[in-house]
PDB file with SEQRES, HELIX, SHEET and CRYST1 records, atoms N, CA, C and O in Angstrom:
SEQRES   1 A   68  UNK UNK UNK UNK UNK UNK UNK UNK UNK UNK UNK UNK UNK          
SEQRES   2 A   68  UNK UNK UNK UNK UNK UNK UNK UNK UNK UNK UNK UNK UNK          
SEQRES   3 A   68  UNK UNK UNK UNK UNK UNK UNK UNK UNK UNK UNK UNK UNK          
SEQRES   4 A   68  UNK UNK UNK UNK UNK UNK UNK UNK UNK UNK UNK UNK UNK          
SEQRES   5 A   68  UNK UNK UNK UNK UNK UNK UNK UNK UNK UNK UNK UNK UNK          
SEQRES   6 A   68  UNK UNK UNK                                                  
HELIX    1 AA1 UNK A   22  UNK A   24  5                                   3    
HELIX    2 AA2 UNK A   27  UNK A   32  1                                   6    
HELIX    3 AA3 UNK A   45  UNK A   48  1                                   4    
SHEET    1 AA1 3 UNK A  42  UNK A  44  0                                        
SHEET    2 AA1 3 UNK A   2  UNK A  10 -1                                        
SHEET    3 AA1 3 UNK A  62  UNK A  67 -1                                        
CRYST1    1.000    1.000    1.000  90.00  90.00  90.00 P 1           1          
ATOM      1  N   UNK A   1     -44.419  11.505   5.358  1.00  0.00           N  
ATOM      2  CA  UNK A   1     -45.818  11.546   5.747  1.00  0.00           C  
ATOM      3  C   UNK A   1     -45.980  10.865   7.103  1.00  0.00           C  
ATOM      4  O   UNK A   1     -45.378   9.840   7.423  1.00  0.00           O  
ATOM      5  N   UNK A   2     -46.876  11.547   7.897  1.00  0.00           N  
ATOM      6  CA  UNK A   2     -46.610  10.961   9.580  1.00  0.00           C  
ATOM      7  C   UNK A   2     -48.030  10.083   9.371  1.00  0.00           C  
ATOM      8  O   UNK A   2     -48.958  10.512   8.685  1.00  0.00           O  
ATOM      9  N   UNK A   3     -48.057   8.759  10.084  1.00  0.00           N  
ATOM     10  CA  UNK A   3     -49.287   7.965  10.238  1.00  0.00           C  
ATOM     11  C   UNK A   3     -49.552   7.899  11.574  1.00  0.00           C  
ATOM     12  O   UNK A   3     -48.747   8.301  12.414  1.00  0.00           O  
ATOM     13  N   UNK A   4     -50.844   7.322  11.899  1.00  0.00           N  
ATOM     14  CA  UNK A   4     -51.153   7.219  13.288  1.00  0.00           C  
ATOM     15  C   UNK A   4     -51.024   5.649  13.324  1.00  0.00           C  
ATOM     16  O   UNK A   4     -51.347   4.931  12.378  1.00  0.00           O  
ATOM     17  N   UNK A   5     -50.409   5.104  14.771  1.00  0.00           N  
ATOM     18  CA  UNK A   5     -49.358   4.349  14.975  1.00  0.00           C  
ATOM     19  C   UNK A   5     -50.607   4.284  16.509  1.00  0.00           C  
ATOM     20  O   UNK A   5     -50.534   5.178  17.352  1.00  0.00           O  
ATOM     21  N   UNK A   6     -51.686   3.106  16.659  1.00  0.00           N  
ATOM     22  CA  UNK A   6     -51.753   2.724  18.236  1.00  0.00           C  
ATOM     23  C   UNK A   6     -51.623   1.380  19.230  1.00  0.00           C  
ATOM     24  O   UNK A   6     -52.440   0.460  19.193  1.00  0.00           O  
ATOM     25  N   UNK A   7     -50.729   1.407  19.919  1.00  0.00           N  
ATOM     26  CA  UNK A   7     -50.801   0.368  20.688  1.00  0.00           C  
ATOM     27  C   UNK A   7     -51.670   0.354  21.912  1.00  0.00           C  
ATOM     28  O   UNK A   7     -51.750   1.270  22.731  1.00  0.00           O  
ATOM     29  N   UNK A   8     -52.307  -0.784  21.941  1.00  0.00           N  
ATOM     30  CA  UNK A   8     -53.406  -0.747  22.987  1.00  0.00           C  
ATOM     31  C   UNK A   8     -53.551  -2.232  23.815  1.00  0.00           C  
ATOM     32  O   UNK A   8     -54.194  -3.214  23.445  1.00  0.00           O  
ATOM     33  N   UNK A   9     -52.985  -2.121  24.684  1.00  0.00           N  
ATOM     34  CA  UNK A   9     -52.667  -3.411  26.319  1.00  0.00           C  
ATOM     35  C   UNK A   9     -53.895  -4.360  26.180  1.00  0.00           C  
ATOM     36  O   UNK A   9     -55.088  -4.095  26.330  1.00  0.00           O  
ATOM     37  N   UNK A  10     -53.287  -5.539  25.852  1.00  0.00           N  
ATOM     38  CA  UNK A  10     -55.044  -6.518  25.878  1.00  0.00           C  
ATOM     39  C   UNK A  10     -54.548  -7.502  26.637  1.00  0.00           C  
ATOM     40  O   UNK A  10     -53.365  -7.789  26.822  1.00  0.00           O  
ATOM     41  N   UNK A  11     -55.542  -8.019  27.079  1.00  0.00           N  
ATOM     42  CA  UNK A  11     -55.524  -9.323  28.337  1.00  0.00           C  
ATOM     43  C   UNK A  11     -55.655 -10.516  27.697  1.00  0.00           C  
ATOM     44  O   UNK A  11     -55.135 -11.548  28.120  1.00  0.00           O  
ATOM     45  N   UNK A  12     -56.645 -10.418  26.209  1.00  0.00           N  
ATOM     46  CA  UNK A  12     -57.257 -12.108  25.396  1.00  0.00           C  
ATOM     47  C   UNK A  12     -56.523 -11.406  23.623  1.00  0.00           C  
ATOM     48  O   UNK A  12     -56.466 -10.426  22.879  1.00  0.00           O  
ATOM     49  N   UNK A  13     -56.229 -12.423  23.763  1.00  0.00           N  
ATOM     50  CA  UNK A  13     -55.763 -12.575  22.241  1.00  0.00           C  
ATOM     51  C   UNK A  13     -56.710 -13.116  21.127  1.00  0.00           C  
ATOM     52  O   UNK A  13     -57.665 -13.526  21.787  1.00  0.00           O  
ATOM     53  N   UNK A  14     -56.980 -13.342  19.872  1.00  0.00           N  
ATOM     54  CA  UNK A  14     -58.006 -14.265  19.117  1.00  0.00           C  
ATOM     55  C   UNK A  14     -56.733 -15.259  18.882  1.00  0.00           C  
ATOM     56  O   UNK A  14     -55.505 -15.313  18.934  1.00  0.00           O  
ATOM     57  N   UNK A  15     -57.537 -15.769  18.680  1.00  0.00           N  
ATOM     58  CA  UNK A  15     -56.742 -17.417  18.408  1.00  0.00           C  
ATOM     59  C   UNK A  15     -55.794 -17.090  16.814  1.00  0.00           C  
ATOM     60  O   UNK A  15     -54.711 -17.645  16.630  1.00  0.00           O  
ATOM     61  N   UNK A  16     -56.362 -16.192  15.841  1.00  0.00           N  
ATOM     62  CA  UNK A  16     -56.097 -16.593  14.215  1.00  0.00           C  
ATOM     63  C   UNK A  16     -55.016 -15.116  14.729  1.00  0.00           C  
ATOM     64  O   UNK A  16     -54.143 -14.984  13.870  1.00  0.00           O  
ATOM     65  N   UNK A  17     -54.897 -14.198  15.692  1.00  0.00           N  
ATOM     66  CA  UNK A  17     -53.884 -13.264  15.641  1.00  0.00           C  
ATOM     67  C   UNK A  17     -52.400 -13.318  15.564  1.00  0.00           C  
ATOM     68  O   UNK A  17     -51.693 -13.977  16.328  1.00  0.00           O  
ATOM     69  N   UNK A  18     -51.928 -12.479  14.457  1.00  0.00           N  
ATOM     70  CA  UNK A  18     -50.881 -12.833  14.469  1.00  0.00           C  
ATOM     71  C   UNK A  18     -49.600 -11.979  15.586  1.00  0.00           C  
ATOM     72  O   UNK A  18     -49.516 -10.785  15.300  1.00  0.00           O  
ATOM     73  N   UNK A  19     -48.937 -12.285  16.401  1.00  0.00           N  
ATOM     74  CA  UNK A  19     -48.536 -12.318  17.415  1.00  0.00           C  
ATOM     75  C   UNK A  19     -46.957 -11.983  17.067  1.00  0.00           C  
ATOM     76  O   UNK A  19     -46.548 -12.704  16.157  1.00  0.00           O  
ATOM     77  N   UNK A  20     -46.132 -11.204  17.498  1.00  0.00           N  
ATOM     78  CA  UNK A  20     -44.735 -10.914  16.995  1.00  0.00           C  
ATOM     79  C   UNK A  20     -44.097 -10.268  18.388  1.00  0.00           C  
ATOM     80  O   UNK A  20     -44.338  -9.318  19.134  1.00  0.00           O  
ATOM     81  N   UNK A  21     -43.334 -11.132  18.308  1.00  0.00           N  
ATOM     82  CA  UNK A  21     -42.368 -10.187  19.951  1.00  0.00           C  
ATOM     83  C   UNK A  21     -41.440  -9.345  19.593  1.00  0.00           C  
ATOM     84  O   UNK A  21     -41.034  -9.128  18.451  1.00  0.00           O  
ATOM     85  N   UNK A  22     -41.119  -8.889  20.535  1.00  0.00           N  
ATOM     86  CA  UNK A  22     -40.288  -7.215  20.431  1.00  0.00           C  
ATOM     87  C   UNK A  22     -38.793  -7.362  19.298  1.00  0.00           C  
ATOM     88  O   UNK A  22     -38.215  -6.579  18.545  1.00  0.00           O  
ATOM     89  N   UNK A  23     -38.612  -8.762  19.681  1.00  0.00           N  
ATOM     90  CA  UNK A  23     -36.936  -8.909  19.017  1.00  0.00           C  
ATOM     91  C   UNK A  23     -37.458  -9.344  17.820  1.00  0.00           C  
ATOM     92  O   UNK A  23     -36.587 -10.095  17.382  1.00  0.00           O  
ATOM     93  N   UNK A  24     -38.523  -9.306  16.901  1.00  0.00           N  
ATOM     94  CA  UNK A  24     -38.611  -9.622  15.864  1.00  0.00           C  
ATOM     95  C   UNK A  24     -39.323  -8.422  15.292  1.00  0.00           C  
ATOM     96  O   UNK A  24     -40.173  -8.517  14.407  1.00  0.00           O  
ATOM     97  N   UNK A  25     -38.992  -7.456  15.761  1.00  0.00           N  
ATOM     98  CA  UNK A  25     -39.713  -6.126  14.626  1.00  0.00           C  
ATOM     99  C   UNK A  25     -38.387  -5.440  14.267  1.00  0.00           C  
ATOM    100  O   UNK A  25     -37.504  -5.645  15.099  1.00  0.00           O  
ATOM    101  N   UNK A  26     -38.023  -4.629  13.162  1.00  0.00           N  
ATOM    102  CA  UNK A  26     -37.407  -3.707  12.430  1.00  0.00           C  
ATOM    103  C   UNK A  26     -36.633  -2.532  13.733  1.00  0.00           C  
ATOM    104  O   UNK A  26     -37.439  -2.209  14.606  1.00  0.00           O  
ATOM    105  N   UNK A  27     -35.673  -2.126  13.833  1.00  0.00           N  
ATOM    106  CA  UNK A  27     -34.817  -1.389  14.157  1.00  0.00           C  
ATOM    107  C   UNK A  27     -35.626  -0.310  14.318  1.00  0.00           C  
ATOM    108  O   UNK A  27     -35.767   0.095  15.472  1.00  0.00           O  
ATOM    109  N   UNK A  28     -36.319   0.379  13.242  1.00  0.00           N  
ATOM    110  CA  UNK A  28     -37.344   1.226  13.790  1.00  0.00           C  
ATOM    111  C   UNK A  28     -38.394   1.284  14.579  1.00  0.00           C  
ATOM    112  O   UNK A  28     -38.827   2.177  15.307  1.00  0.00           O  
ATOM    113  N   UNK A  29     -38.852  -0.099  14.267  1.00  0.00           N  
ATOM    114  CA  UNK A  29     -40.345  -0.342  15.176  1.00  0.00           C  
ATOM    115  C   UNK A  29     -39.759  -0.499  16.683  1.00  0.00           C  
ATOM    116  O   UNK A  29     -40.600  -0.495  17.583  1.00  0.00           O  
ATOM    117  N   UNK A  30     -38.324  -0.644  17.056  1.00  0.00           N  
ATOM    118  CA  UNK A  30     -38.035  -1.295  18.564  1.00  0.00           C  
ATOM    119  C   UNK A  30     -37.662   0.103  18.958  1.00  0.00           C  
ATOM    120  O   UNK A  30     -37.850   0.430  20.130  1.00  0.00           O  
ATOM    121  N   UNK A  31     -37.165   0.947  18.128  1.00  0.00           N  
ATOM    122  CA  UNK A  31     -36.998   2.049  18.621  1.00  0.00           C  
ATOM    123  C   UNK A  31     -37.829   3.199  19.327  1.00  0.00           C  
ATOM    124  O   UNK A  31     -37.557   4.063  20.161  1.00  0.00           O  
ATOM    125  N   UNK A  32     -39.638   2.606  18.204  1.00  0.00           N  
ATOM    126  CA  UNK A  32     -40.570   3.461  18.662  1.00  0.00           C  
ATOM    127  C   UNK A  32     -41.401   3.205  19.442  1.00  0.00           C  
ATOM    128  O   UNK A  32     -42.003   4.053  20.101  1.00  0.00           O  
ATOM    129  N   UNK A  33     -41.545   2.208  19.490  1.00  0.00           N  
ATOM    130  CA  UNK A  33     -42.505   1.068  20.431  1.00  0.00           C  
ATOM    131  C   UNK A  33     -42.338   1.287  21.612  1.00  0.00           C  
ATOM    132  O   UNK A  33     -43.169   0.594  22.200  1.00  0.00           O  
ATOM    133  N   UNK A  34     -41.383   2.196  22.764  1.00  0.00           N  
ATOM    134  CA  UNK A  34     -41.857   2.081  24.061  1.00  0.00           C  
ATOM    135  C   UNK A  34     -42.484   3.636  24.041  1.00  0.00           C  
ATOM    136  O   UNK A  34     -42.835   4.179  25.088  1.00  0.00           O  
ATOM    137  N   UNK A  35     -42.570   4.192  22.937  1.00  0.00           N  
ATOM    138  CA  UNK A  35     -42.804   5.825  23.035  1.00  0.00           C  
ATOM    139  C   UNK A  35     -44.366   5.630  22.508  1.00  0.00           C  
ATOM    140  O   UNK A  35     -45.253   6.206  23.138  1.00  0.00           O  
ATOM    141  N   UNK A  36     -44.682   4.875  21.431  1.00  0.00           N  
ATOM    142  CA  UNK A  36     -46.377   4.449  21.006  1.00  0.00           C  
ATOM    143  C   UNK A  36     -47.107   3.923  22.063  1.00  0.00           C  
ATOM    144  O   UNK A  36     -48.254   4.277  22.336  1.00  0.00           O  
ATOM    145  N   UNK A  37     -46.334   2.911  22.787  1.00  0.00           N  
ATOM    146  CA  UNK A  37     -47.191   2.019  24.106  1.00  0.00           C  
ATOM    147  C   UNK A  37     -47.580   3.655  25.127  1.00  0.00           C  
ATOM    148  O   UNK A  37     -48.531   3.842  25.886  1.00  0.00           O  
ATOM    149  N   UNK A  38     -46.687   4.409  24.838  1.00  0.00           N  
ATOM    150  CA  UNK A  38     -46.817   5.419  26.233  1.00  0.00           C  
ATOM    151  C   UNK A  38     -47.972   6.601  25.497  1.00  0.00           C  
ATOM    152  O   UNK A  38     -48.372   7.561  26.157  1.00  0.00           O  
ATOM    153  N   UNK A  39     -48.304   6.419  24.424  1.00  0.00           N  
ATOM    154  CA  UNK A  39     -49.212   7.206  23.884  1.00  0.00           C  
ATOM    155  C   UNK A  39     -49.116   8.032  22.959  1.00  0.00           C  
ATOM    156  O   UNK A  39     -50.069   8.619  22.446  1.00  0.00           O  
ATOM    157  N   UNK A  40     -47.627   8.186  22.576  1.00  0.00           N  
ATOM    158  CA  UNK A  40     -47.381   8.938  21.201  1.00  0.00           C  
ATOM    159  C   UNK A  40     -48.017   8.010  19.958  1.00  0.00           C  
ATOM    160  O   UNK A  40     -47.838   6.792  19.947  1.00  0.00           O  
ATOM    161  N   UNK A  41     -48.777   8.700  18.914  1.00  0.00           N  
ATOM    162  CA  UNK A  41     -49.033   8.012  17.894  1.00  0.00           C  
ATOM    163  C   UNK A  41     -48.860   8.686  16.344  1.00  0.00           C  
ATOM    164  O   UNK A  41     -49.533   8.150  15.464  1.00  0.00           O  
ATOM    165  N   UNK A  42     -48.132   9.650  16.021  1.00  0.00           N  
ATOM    166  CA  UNK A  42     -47.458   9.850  14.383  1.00  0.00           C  
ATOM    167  C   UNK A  42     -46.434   9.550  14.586  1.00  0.00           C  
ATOM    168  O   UNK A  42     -45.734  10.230  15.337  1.00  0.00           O  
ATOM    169  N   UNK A  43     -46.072   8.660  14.117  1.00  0.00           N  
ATOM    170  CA  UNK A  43     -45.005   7.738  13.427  1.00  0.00           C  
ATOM    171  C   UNK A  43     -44.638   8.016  11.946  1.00  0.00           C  
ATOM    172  O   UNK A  43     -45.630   8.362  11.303  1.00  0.00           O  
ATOM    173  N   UNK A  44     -43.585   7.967  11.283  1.00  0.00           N  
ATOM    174  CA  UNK A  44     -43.359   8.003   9.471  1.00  0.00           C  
ATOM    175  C   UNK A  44     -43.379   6.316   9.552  1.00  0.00           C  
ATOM    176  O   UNK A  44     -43.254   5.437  10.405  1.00  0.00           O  
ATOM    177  N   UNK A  45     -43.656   6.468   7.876  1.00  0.00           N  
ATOM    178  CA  UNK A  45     -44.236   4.661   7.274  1.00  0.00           C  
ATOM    179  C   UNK A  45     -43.253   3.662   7.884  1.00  0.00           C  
ATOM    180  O   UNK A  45     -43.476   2.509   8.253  1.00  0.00           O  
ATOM    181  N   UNK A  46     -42.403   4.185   7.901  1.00  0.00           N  
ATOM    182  CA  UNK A  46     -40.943   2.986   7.856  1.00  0.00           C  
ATOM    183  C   UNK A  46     -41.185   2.492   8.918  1.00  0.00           C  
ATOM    184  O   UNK A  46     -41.082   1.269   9.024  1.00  0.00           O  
ATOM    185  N   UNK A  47     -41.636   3.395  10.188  1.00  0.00           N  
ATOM    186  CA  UNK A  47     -42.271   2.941  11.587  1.00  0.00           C  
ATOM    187  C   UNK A  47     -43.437   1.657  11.352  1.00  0.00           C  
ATOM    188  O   UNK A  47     -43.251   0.509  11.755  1.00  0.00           O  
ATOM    189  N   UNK A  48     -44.635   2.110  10.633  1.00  0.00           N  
ATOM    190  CA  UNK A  48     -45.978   1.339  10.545  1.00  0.00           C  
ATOM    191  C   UNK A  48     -45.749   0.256   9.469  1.00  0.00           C  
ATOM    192  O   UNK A  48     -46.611  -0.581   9.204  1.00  0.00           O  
ATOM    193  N   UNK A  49     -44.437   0.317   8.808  1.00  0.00           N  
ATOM    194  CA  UNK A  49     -44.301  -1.301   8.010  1.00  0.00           C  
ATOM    195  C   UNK A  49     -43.383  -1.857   8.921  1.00  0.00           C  
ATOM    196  O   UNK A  49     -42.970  -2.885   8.386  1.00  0.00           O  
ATOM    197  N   UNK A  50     -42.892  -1.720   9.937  1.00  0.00           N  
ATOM    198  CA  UNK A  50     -42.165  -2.685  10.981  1.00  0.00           C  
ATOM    199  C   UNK A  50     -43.094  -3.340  11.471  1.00  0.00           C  
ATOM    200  O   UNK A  50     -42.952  -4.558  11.584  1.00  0.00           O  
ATOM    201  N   UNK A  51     -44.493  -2.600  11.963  1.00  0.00           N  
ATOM    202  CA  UNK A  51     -45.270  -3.571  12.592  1.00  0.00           C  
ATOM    203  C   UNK A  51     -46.498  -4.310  11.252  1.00  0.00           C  
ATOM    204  O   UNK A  51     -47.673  -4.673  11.297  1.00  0.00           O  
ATOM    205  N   UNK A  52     -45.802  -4.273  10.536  1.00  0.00           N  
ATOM    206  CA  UNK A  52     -47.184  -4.574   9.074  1.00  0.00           C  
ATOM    207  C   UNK A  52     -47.398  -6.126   9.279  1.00  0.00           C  
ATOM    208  O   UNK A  52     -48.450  -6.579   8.830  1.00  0.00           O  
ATOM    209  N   UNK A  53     -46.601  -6.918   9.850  1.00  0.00           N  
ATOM    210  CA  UNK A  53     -47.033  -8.252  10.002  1.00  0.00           C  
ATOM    211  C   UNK A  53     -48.050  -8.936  11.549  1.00  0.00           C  
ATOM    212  O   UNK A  53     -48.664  -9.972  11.804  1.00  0.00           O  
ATOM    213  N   UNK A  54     -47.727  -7.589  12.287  1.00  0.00           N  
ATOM    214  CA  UNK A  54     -48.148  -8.006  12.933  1.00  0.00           C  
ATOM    215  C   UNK A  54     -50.066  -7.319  13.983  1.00  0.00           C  
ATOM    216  O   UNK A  54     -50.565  -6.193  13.999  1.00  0.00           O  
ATOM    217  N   UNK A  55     -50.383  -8.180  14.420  1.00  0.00           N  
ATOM    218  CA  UNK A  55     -52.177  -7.650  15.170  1.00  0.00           C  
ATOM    219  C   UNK A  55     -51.847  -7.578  16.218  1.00  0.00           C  
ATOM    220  O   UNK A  55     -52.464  -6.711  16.837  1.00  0.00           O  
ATOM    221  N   UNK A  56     -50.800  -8.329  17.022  1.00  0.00           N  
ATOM    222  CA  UNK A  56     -49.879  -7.800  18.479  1.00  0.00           C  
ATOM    223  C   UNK A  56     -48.885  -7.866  18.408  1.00  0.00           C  
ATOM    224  O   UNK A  56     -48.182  -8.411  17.556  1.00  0.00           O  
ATOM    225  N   UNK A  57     -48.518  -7.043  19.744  1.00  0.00           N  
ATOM    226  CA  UNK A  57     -46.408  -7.033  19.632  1.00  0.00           C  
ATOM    227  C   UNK A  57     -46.394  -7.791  21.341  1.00  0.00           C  
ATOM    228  O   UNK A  57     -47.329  -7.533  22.099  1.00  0.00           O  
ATOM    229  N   UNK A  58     -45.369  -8.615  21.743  1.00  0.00           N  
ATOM    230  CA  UNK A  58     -45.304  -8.701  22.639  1.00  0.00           C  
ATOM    231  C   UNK A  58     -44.231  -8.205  23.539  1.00  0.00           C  
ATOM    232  O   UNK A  58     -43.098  -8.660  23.382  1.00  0.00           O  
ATOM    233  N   UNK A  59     -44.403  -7.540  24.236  1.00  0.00           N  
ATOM    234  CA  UNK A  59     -43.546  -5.995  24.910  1.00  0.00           C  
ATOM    235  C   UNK A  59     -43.328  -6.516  26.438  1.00  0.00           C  
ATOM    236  O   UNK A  59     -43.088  -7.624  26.917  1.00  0.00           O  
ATOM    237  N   UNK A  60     -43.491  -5.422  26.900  1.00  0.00           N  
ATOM    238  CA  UNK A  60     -43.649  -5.507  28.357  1.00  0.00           C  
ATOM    239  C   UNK A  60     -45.197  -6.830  28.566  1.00  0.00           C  
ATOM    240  O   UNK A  60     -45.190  -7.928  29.121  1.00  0.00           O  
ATOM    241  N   UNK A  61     -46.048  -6.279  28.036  1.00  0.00           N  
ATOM    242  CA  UNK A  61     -47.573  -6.669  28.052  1.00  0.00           C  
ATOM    243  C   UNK A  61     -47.835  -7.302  26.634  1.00  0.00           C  
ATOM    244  O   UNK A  61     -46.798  -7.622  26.054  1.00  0.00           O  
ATOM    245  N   UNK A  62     -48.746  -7.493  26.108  1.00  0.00           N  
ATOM    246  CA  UNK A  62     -48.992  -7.395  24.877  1.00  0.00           C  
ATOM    247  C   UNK A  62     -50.083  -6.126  24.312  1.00  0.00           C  
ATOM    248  O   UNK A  62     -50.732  -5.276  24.920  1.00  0.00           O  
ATOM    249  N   UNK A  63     -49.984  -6.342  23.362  1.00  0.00           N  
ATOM    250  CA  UNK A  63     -50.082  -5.058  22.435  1.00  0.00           C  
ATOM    251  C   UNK A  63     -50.773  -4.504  21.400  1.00  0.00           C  
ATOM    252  O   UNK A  63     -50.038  -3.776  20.732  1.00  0.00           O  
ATOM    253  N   UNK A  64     -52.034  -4.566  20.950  1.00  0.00           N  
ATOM    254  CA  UNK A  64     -52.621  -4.790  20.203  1.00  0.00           C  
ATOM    255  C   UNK A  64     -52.406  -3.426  18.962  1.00  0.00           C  
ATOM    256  O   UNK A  64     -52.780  -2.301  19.295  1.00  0.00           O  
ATOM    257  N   UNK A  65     -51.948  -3.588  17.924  1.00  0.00           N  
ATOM    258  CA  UNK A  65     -51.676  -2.617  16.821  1.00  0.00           C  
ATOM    259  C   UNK A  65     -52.421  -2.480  16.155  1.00  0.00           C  
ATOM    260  O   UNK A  65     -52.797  -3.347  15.367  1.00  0.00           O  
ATOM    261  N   UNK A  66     -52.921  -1.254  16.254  1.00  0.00           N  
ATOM    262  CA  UNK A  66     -53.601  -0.488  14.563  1.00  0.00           C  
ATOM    263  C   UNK A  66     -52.895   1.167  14.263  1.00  0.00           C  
ATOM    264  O   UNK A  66     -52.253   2.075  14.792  1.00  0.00           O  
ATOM    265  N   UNK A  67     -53.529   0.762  13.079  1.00  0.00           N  
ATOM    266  CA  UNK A  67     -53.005   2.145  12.233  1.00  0.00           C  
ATOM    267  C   UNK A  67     -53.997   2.619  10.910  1.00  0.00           C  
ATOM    268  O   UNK A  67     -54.836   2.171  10.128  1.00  0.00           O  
ATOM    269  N   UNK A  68     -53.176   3.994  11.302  1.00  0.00           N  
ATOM    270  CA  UNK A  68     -54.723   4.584  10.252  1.00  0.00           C  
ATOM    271  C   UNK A  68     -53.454   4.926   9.005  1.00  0.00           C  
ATOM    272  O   UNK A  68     -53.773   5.392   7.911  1.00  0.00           O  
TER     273      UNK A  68                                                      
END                                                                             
C-alpha cells in the first residue's frame, strides 16, 4: 500500500518537536529521503515507519514530516 510521505524545509522548530538526523532513520527512510525532500511523496509503510518517531529530520536543512 503506497502512503503519502511530505517533507517540508522549516526555518523555526517548536521547542516539544521531536528532531532526528539523517544517520538515525532506518535504511529505508535514508534511502528515500533525498527523493521526498525533492517532492516525490508515495512511499510503502516500511518508508513512513522509519520516520514514525520523528516531526523533523535533519538533512541537508531541516525537515518537517507528515504523512497521510
Amino acid at each position: 500500500m503506497r502512503h503519502e510521505l511530505s517533507l517540508e524545509p522549516v526555518d523555526e522548530i517548536d521547542a516539544d518537536a521531536r528532531v532526528c538526523h539523517y544517520d538515525e532513520l532506518d535504511e529505508a527512510a535514508k534511502e528515500r529521503l533525498p527523493l521526498i525532500a525533492d517532492g516525490e511523496e508515495g512511499v510503502d509503510g516500511s518508508v513512513v515507519e522509519g520516520f514514525g518517531a520523528c516531526d523533523v529530520v535533519k538533512y541537508t536543512d531541516y525537515y518537517e514530516v507528515s504523512s497521510s
